[in-house]
MARMIMI-528824 format. One record per residue (C-alpha): residue number from 1; x negated, y, z negated. Coordinates in steps of 0.2 Angstrom, whole numbers, plus 5000, padded with zeros to 4 digits. Layout:
N
+-----+------+------+------+
! pos !   c1 !   c2 !   c3 !
+-----+------+------+------+
! NUM !    X !    Y !    Z !
...
+-----+------+------+------+
***
This chain:
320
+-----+------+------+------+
! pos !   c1 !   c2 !   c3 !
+-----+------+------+------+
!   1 ! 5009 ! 5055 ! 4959 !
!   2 ! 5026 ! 5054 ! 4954 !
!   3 ! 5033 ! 5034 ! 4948 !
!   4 ! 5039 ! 5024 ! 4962 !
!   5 ! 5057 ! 5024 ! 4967 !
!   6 ! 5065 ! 5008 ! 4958 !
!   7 ! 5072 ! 5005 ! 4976 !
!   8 ! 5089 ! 4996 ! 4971 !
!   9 ! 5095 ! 5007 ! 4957 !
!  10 ! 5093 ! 5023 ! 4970 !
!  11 ! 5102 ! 5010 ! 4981 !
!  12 ! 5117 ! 5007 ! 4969 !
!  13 ! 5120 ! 5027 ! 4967 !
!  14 ! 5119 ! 5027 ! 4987 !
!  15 ! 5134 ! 5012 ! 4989 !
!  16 ! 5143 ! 5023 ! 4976 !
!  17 ! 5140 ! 5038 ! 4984 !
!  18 ! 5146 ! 5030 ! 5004 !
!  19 ! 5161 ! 5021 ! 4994 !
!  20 ! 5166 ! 5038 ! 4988 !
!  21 ! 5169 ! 5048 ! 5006 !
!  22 ! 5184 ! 5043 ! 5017 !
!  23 ! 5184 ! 5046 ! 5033 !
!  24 ! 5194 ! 5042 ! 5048 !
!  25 ! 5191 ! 5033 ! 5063 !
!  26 ! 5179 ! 5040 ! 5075 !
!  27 ! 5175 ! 5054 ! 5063 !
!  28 ! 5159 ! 5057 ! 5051 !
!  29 ! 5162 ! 5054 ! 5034 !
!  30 ! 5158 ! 5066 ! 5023 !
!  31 ! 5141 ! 5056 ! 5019 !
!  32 ! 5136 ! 5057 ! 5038 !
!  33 ! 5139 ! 5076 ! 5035 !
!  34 ! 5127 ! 5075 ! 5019 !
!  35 ! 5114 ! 5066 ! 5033 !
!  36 ! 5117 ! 5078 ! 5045 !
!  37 ! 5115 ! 5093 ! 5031 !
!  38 ! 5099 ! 5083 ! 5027 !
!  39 ! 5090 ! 5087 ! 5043 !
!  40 ! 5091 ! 5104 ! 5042 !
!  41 ! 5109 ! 5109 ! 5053 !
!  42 ! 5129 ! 5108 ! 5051 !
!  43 ! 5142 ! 5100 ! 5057 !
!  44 ! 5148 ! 5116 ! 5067 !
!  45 ! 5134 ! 5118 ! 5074 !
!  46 ! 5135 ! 5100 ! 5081 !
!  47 ! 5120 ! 5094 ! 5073 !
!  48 ! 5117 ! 5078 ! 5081 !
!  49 ! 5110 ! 5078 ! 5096 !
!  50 ! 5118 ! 5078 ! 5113 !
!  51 ! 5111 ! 5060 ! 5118 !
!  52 ! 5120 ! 5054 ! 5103 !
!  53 ! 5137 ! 5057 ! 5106 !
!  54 ! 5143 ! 5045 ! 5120 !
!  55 ! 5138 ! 5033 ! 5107 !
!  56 ! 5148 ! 5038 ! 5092 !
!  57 ! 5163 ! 5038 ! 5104 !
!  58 ! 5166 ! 5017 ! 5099 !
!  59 ! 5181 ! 5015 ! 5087 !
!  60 ! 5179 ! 5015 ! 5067 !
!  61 ! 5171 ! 5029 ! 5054 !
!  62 ! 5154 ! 5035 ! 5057 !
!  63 ! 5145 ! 5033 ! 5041 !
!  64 ! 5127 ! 5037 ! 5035 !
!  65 ! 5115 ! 5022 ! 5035 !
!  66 ! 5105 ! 5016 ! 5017 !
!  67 ! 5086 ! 5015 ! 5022 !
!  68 ! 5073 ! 5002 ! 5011 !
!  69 ! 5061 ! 5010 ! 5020 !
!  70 ! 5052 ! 5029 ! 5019 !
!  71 ! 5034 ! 5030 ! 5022 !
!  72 ! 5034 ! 5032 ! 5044 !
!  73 ! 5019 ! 5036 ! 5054 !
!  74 ! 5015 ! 5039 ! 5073 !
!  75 ! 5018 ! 5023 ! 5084 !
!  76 ! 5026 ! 5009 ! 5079 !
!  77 ! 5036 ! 5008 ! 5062 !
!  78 ! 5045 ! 4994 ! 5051 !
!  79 ! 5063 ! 5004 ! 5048 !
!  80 ! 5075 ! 4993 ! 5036 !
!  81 ! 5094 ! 4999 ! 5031 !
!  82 ! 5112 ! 4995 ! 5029 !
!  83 ! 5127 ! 5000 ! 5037 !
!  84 ! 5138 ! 5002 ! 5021 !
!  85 ! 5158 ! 5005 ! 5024 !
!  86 ! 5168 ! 5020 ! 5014 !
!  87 ! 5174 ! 5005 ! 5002 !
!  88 ! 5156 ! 5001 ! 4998 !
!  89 ! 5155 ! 4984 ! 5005 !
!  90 ! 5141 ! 4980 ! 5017 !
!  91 ! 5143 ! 4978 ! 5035 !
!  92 ! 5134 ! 4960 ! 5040 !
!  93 ! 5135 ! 4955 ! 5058 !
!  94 ! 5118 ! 4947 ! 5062 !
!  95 ! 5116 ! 4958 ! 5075 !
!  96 ! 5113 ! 4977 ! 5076 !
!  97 ! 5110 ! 4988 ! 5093 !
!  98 ! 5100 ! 5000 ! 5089 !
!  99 ! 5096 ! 5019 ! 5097 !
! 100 ! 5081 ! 5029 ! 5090 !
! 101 ! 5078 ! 5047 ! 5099 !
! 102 ! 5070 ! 5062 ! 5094 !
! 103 ! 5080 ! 5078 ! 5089 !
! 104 ! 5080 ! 5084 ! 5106 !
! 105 ! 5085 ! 5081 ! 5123 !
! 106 ! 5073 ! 5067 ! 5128 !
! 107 ! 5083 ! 5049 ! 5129 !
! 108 ! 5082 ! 5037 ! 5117 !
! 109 ! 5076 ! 5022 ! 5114 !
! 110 ! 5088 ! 5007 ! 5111 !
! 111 ! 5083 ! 4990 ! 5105 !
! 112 ! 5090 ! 4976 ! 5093 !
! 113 ! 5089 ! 4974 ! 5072 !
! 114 ! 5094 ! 4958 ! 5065 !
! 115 ! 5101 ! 4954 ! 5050 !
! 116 ! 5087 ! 4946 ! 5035 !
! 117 ! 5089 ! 4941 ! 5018 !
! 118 ! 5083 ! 4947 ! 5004 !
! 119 ! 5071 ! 4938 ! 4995 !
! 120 ! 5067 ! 4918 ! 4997 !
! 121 ! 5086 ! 4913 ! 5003 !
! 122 ! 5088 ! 4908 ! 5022 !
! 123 ! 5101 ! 4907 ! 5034 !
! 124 ! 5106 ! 4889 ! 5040 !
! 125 ! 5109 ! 4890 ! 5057 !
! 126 ! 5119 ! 4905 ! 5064 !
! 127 ! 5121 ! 4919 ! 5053 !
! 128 ! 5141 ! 4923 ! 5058 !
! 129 ! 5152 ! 4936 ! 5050 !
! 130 ! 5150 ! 4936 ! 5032 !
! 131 ! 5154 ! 4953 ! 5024 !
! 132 ! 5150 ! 4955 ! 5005 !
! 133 ! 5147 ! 4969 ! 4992 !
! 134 ! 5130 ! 4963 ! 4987 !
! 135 ! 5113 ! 4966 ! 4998 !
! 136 ! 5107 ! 4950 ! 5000 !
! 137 ! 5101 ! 4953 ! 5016 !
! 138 ! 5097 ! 4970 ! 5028 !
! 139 ! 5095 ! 4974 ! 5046 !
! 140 ! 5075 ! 4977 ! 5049 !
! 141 ! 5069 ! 4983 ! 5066 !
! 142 ! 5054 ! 4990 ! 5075 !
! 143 ! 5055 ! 5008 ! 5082 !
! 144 ! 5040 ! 5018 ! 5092 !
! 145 ! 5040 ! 5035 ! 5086 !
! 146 ! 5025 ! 5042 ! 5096 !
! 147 ! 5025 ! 5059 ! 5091 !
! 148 ! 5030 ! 5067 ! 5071 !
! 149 ! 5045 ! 5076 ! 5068 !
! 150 ! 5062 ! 5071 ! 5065 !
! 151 ! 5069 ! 5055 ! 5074 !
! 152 ! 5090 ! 5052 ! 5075 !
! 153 ! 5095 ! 5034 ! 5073 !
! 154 ! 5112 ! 5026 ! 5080 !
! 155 ! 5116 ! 5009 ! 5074 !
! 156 ! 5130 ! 5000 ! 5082 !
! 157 ! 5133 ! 4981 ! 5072 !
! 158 ! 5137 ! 4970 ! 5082 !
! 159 ! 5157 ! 4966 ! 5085 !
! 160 ! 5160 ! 4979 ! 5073 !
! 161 ! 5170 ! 4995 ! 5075 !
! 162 ! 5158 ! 5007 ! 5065 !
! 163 ! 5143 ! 5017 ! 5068 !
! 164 ! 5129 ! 5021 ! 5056 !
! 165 ! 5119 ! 5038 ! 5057 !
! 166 ! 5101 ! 5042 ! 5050 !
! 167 ! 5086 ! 5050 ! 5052 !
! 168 ! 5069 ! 5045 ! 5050 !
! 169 ! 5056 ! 5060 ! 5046 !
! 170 ! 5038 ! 5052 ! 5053 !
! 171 ! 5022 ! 5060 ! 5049 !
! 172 ! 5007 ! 5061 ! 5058 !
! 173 ! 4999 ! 5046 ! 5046 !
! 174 ! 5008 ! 5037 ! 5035 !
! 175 ! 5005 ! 5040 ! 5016 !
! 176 ! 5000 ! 5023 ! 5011 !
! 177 ! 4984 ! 5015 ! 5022 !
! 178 ! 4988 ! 5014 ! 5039 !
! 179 ! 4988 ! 4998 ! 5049 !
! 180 ! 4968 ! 4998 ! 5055 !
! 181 ! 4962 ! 5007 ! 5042 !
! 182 ! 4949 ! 4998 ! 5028 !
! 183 ! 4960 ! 4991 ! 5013 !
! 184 ! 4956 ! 5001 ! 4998 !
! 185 ! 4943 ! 4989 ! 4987 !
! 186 ! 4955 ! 4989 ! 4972 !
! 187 ! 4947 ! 4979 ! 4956 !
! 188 ! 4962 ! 4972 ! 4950 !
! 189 ! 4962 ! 4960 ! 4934 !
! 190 ! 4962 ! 4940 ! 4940 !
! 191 ! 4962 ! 4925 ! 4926 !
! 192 ! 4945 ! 4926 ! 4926 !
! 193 ! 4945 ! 4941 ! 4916 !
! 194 ! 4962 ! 4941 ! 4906 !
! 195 ! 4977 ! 4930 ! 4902 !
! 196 ! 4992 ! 4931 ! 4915 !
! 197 ! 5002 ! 4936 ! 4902 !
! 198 ! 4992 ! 4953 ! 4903 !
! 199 ! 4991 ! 4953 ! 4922 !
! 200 ! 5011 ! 4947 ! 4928 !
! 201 ! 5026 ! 4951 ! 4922 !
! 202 ! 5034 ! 4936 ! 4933 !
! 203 ! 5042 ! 4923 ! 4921 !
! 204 ! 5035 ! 4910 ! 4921 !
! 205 ! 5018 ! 4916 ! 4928 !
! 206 ! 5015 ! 4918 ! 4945 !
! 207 ! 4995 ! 4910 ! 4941 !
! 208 ! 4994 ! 4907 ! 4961 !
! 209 ! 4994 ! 4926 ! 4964 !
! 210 ! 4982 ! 4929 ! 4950 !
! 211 ! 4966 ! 4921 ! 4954 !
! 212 ! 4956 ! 4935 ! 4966 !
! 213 ! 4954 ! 4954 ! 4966 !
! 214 ! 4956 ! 4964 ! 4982 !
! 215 ! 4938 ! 4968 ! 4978 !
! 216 ! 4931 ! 4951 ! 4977 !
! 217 ! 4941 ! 4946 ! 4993 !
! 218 ! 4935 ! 4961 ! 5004 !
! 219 ! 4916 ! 4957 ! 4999 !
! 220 ! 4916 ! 4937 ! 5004 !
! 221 ! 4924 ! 4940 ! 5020 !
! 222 ! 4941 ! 4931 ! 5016 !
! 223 ! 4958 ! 4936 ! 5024 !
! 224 ! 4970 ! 4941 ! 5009 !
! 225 ! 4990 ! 4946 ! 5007 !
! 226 ! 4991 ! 4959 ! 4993 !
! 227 ! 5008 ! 4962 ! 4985 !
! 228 ! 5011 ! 4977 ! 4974 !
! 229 ! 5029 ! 4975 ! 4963 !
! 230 ! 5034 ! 4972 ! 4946 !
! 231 ! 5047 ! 4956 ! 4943 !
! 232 ! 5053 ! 4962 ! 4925 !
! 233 ! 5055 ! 4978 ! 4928 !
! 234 ! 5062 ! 4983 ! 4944 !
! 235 ! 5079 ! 4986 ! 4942 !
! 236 ! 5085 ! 4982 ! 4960 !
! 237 ! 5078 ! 4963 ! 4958 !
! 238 ! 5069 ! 4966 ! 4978 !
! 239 ! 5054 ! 4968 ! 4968 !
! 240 ! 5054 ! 4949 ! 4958 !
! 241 ! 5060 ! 4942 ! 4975 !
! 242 ! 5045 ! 4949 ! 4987 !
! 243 ! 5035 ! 4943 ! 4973 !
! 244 ! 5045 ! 4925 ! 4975 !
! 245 ! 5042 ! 4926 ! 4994 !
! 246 ! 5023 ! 4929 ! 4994 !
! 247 ! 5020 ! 4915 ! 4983 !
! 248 ! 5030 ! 4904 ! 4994 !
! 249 ! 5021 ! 4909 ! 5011 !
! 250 ! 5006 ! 4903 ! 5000 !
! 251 ! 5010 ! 4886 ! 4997 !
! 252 ! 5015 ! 4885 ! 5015 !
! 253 ! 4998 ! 4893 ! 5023 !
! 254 ! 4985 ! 4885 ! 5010 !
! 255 ! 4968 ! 4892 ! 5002 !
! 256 ! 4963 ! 4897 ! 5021 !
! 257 ! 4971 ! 4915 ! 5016 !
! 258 ! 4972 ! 4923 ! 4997 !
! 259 ! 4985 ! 4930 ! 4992 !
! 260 ! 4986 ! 4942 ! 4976 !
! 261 ! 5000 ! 4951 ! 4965 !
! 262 ! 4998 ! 4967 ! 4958 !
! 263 ! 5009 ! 4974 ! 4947 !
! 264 ! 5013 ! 4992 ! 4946 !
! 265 ! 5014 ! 5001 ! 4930 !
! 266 ! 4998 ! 5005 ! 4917 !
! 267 ! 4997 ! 4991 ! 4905 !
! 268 ! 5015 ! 4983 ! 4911 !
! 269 ! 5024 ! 4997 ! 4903 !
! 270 ! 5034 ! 5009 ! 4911 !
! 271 ! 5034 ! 5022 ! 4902 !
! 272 ! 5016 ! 5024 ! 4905 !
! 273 ! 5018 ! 5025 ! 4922 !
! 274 ! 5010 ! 5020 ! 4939 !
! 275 ! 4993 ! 5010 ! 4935 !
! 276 ! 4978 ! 5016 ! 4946 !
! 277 ! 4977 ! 5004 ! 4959 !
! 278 ! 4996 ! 5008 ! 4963 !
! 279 ! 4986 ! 5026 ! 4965 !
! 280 ! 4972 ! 5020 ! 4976 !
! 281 ! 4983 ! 5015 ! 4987 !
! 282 ! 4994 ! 5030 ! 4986 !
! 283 ! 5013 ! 5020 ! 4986 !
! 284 ! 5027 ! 5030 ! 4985 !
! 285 ! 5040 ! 5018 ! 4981 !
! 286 ! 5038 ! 4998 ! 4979 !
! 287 ! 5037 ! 4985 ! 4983 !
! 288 ! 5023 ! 4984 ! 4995 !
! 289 ! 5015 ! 4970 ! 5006 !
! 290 ! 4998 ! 4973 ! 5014 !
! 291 ! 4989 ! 4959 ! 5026 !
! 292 ! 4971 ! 4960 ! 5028 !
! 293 ! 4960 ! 4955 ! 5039 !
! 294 ! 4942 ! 4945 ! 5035 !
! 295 ! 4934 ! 4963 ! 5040 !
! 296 ! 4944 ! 4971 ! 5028 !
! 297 ! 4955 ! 4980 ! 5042 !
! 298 ! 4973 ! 4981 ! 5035 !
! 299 ! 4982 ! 4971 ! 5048 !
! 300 ! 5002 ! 4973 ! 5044 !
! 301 ! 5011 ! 4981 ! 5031 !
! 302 ! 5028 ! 4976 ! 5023 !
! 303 ! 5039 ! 4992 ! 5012 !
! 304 ! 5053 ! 4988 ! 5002 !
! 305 ! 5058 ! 4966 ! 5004 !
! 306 ! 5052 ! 4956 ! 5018 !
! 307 ! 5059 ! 4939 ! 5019 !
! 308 ! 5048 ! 4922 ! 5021 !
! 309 ! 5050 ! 4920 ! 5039 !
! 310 ! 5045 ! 4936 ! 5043 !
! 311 ! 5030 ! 4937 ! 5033 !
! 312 ! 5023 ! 4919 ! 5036 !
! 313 ! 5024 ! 4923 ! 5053 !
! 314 ! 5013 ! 4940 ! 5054 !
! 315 ! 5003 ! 4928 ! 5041 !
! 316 ! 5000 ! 4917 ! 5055 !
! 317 ! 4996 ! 4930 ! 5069 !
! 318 ! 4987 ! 4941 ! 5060 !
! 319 ! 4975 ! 4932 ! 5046 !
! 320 ! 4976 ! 4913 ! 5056 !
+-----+------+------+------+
***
C-alpha cells in the first residue's frame, strides 16, 4: 500500500492550482476543464451532463470543487469539499445547495451541505459571510449513490454567484471497512505496554487515547471511537486537530465509550512508512475516524476532519 495522502499539502497544490485559472463569469475555468477532462470526456464534446446545465446557467465562474474525501461506496456517503475562487480564497457561506446525479440522463438528487470547521473551533451563533484564504472549515454533506460509477456534483453556495463542479467515482464497497462490517481486531500499543512517547506523536501526550487496544475493546464487549492520524507529522495540521477533537468528545461522553488514537507511520517515522494496523485497515489517506459498536459492527466512519459537534453527535446515536 502506497503512504497516505498528507491531505492538506495535496490541498495547498490544489488552491495554487484553482488560483492559477481565470475564468470569466458563467464559463468553466480552466480547472473545471481539468475536472471535466478527469472523467474521462472534453469540453466539446459537452462533457457534463444534460441535467447539469440549467444549473451552471447562475452568474459568476464555474470552478472545480477541492474534496477531503475519496474513499465512496454504494448507498449513503460522507462527501467533504470547498468551493475555492480563481484568486484562491475560499468561498464560506454557511449554506451550500447541493445536486448529485449520475453521468447520465436520470435526475439528480438535490440536498443541502453546511459549512463546519475544522478541527475543535465552533461557530458562535450564525455562521454569516466570512470569506478567508485559510480552510478553517469545509462544506460536508451526505449523498445516496446507489449504484457505482461516476456521479457529477453541482454546488451552488449560498448567496453567492459561483458554482462548483466535481465528480465523485464510487465503488461497489468502499476500500476501507464498510459501515456494518466487523472492525478489524487491530492490537495496537496502549500504556500498558509502552511509554506514550513511543505510542503519540501529540505534544503533549494525548495519555486519554492511549489506554485500550482495539483488540482488547472488541473482546470485552465495550463500544469504542478509533482515530487513525499523526499530530507531528501531517503536514495539513487536519490530522493534530481530528486528534484534538476525539479527545474532546471523550471528556464530554465519559468512560461509557473508549476512545483510542492510532498513529500512522512504523515506529513514528515517516520515512518508514504506513505501520501495519494503518494496513489492516486498508486507509488510503488519513485521518480516519471509526465508531464501533459493543458487537464490534463498525457503526459510522469519519475521512479526512470531522468537527466536535458532528462526531459527539453520531457518538451519541450510534455507541449511547
Amino acid at each position: 500500500m502506497g503512504q497516505p495522502v498528507r491531505r492538506l499539502a495535496l490541498l495547498a497544490v490544489l488552491l495554487a492550482t484553482a488560483a492559477g485559472c481565470g475564468s470569466g463569469a458563467g464559463k468553466p475555468s480552466a480547472a473545471v476543464e481539468t475536472t471535466k477532462k478527469a472523467a474521462g470526456t472534453s469540453g466539446a464534446q459537452g462533457s457534463l451532463p444534460a441535467w447539469a446545465q440549467p444549473y451552471l446557467a447562475e452568474k459568476g465562474p464555474e470552478v472545480a470543487l477541492v474534496f477531503s474525501t475519496s474513499d465512496y461506496g454504494e448507498g449513503e456517503n460522507r462527501v467533504g469539499f470547498l468551493v475555492v475562487r480563481n484568486d484562491g480564497s475560499l468561498v464560506q457561506a454557511p449554506k451550500a445547495d447541493v445536486y448529485v446525479g449520475p453521468d447520465g440522463p436520470a435526475e439528480p438528487v438535490r440536498t443541502v451541505a453546511t459549512l463546519e470547521p475544522v478541527g475543535p473551533h465552533t461557530h458562535a451563533g450564525n455562521v454569516g459571510p466570512h470569506d478567508h484564504v485559510d480552510a478553517t472549515d469545509l462544506y460536508v454533506v451526505r449523498v445516496q449513490t446507489p449504484s457505482p460509477g461516476r456521479y457529477w456534483v453541482v454546488v451552488q453556495p449560498e448567496g453567492k454567484a459561483i458554482q462548483g463542479i466535481g465528480t465523485l467515482d464510487v465503488r461497489p464497497e468502499t476500500i476501507t471497512p464498510p459501515v456494518g462490517s466487523k472492525a478489524i481486531a487491530s492490537d495496537n500499543p496502549t500504556l500498558a505496554n509502552a511509554s506514550a512517547a513511543q505510542i503519540t506523536t501529540a505534544s503533549p501526550p494525548d495519555s486519554g487515547l492511549l489506554r485500550y487496544s482495539i483488540a482488547d475493546s472488541i473482546e470485552a464487549h465495550v463500544p469504542f471511537v478509533a482515530v487513525f492520524a499523526t499530530p507531528k507529522y501531517c503536514q495539513s495540521r487536519t490530522c493534530g486537530p481530528t486528534v484534538e477533537v476525539v479527545d474532546r468528545v471523550r471528556r464530554r461522553i465519559g468512560p461509557s465509550v473508549r476512545f483510542i488514537h492510532i498513529e500512522i507511520y512504523q515506529d513514528n517515522d515517516p520515512q518508514k512508512g504506513p505501520n501495519r494496523w494503518v494496513g489492516e485497515w486498508k486507509l488510503p489517506t488519513e485521518p480516519w475516524v471509526f465508531l464501533v459498536g459493543g458487537d464490534g459492527v463498525i457503526k459510522a466512519k469519519f475521512e479526512g476532519s470531522v468537527d466536535v459537534g458532528e462526531l459527539e453527535a453520531a457518538v451519541r446515536k450510534y455507541l449511547l
